[in-house]
N, C-alpha and C positions, 0 to 999 in steps of 0.2 A: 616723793613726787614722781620720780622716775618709775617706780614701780607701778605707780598707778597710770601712767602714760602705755608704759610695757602689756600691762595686765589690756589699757582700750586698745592697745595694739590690737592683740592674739583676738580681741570679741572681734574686731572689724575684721578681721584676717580671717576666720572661721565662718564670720558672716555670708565676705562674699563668696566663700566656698560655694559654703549652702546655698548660696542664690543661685550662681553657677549652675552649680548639680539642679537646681531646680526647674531654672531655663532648660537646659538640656535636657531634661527629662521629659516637661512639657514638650518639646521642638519636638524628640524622638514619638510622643505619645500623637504628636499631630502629622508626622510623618509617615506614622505605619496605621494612622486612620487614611490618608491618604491615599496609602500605595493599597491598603485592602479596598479601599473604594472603588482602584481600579484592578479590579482583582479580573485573570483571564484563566482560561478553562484549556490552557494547555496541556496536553496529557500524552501519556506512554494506552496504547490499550491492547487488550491481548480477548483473542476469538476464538474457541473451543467450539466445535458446531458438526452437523450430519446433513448430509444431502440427498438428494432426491434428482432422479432425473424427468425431465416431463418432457416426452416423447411424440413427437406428431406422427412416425411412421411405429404402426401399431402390436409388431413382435416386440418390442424392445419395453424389456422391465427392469425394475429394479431388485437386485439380491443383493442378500446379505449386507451386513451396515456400514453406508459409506460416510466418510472423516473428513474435516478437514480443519485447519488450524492457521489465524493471522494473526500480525502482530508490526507494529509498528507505532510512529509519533504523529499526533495531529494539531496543528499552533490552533489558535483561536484566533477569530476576529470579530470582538463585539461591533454592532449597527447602532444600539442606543442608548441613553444614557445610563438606565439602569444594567443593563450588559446582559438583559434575559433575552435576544435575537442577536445572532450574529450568524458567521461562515466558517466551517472549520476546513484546512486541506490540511494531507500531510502525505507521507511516506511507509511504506512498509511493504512485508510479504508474505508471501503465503504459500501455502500447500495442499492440494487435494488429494482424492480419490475416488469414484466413482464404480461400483459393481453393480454390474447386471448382465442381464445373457447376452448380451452382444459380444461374439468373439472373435478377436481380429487377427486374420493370422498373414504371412505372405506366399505368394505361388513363387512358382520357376522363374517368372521374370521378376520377382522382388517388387509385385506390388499387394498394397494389401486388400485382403477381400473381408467382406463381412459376412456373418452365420448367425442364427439364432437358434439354429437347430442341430448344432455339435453337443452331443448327449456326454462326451468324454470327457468333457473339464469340471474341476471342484470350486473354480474361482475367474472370472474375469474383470478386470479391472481395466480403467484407465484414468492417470493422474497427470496432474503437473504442477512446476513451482516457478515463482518469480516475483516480480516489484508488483504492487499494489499502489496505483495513488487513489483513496478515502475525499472527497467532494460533498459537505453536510452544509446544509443550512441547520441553525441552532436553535431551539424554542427551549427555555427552562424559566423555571422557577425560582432562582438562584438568589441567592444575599450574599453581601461583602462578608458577614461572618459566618457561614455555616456553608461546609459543605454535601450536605443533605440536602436533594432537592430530587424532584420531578425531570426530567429531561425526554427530549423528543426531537430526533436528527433524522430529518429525510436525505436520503444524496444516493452519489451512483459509487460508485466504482469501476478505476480504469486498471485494468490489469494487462502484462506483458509476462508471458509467459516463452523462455529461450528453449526450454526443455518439457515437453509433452508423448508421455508413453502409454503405450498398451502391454497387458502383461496376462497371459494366461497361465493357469496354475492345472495342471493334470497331475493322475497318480504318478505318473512316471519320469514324467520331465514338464520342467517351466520353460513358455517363449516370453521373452520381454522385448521390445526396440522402440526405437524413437520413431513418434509418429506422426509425422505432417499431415495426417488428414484434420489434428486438430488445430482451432484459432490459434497462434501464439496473441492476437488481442481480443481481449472479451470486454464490454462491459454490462455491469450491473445496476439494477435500479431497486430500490429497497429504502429499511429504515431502524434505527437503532433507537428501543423507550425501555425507559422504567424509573428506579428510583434507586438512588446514591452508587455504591460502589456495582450490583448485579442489575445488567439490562438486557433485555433479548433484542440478536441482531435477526432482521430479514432481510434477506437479499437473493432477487431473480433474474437471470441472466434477459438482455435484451437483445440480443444476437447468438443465434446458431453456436453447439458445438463443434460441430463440423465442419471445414470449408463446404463451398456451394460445389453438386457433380460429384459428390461419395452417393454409394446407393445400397441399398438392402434389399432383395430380392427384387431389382430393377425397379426398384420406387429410390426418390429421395431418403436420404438420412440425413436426421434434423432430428436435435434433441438440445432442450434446454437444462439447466439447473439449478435447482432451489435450494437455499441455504436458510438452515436452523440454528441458532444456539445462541448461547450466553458470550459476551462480552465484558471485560471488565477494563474499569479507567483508572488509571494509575498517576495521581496530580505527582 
């Protein structure tokens, strides 16, 4: 008799294991339907891209090919239920460079002038780096389980740039220095589409490279800049 009391022991004892395990499995299974339910589009993303300058004062072109590279985090914020519009901000930086025949050099008194028509250099550039903060409204396609989707982000870009140089490269000797005739704040208006991990970013400066009072053959100097390239999301 005892054995047989022993033996319903061990089945009730086993039983409610299993029940256990099975609750908890369900809870777990309805908990990670839930948490994908609300699933958010926070991401790492990185910008590999080439630029263009779009020049209102008319010597000033573009040479040889200019770079640039961002990289930073942006949170999501869905608007509706199903989490395909929302806002994204975040954080990051960046780096350019721009060439073309404008070439900056300084006189006697250490300020600097501009030239389109110094026949001596093999390269002119001018670049700079700094914080980036990214500004998107969100349109996608998206579902709690795939992340394959369509995507479509208008926003601007506010950039702060501490450090801003020109740099001329001749046969003989390079000038580089820091150069406050550019923004250290720029921003950008543009938009980032395509579809899953590879989307092309575009983005066009909405304000002057220049401060206001730089001149090129006693006209204004004003030039904008365009940005091309691939961006990638990194959940």
């Amino acid at each position: 008799m005892g054995r047989f009391f022993l033996m319903s022991d061990m089945r009730l004892f086993f039983l409610g294991i299993l029940t256990v395990v099975t609750v908890n499995a369900q809870t777990s299974m309805s908990n990670a339907t839930e948490i994908d339910s609300l699933y958010l589009e926070d991401q790492f993303y990185l910008v590999t891209q080439i630029g263009v300058i779009s020049s209102q004062t008319a010597p000033v072109i573009n040479q040889n090919l200019s770079y640039g590279f961002r990289a930073g985090f942006i949170k999501d914020i869905p608007l509706n239920s199903s989490r395909t519009f929302g806002i994204g901000w975040g954080v990051g930086f960046f780096t350019n460079a721009l060439y073309t025949n404008l070439v900056a050099t300084k006189n006697t008194d250490d300020v600097i002038v501009y030239s389109t028509e110094d026949l001596g250099f093999k390269r002119s550039k001018i670049g700079s780096f700094g914080l980036e903060i990214p500004i998107e409204l969100r349109f996608r396609n998206s579902t709690p389980s795939s992340y394959r989707f369509w995507r479509f982000y208008p926003g601007i870009l506010l950039r702060f740039s501490p450090y801003s140089f020109s740099k001329v490269v001749r046969n003989s000797s390079d000038l580089r220095f820091l150069n406050n005739d550019l923004r250290s704040f720029m921003v950008s208006g543009g938009v980032s589409l395509g579809f899953n991990t590879f989307n092309l970013s575009l983005y066009y400066d909405l304000n002057d490279i220049f401060k206001e009072g730089r001149v090129l053959n006693s006209e204004p100097l004003m030039g904008k800049r365009l940005e091309i390239g691939l961006i990638f999301y990194i959940l």
